[in-house]
N, C-alpha and C positions, 0 to 999 in steps of 0.2 A: 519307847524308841520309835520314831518316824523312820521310813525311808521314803527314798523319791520314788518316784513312779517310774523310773528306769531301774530301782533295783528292786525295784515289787514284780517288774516284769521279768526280771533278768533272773530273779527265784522261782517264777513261774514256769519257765522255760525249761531251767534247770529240774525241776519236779517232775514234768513232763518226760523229758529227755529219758531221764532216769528210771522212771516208769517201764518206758519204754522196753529200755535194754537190759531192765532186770530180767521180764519175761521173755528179751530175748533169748539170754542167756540161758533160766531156766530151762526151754524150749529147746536147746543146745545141748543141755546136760544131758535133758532124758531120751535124744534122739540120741547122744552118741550112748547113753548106756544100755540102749535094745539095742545094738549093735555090737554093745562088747567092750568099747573103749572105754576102759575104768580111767586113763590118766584123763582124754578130753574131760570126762563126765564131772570129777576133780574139779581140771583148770575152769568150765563154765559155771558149773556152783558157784568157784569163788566169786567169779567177776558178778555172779548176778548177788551175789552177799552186799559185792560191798555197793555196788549201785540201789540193793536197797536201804544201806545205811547213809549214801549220797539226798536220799529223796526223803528218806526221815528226816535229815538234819534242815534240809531245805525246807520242808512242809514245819518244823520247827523254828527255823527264822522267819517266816511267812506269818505262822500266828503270831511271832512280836510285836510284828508290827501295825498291830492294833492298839 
């Protein structure tokens, strides 16, 4: 499977992005759990879970396209 080079970019971007705001997230969690907040510490795991299932999937259609 080919893509164009507007969605090689557009996976690229997405990977990154994702990256990004896993570690946000993480970073999120374990600030608010030295502080006590078990519900934040929760709600930013998840979000950083699924962003790194966001950035697997991407980095997995990225290799297709070889």
């Amino acid at each position: 499977m080919r893509f164009s080079t507007h969605r090689v970019v557009q996976l690229s971007d997405l990977q990154d992005r994702a990256a990004a705001n896993r570690v946000r997230y993480y970073c999120n969690a374990i600030k608010a759990e030295s502080i006590g907040n078990q519900g934040a510490a929760i709600h930013f795991s998840k979000l950083a879970r699924k962003w790194e299932s966001v950035r697997a999937r991407a980095m997995r259609l990225e290799l297709l396209k070889a």
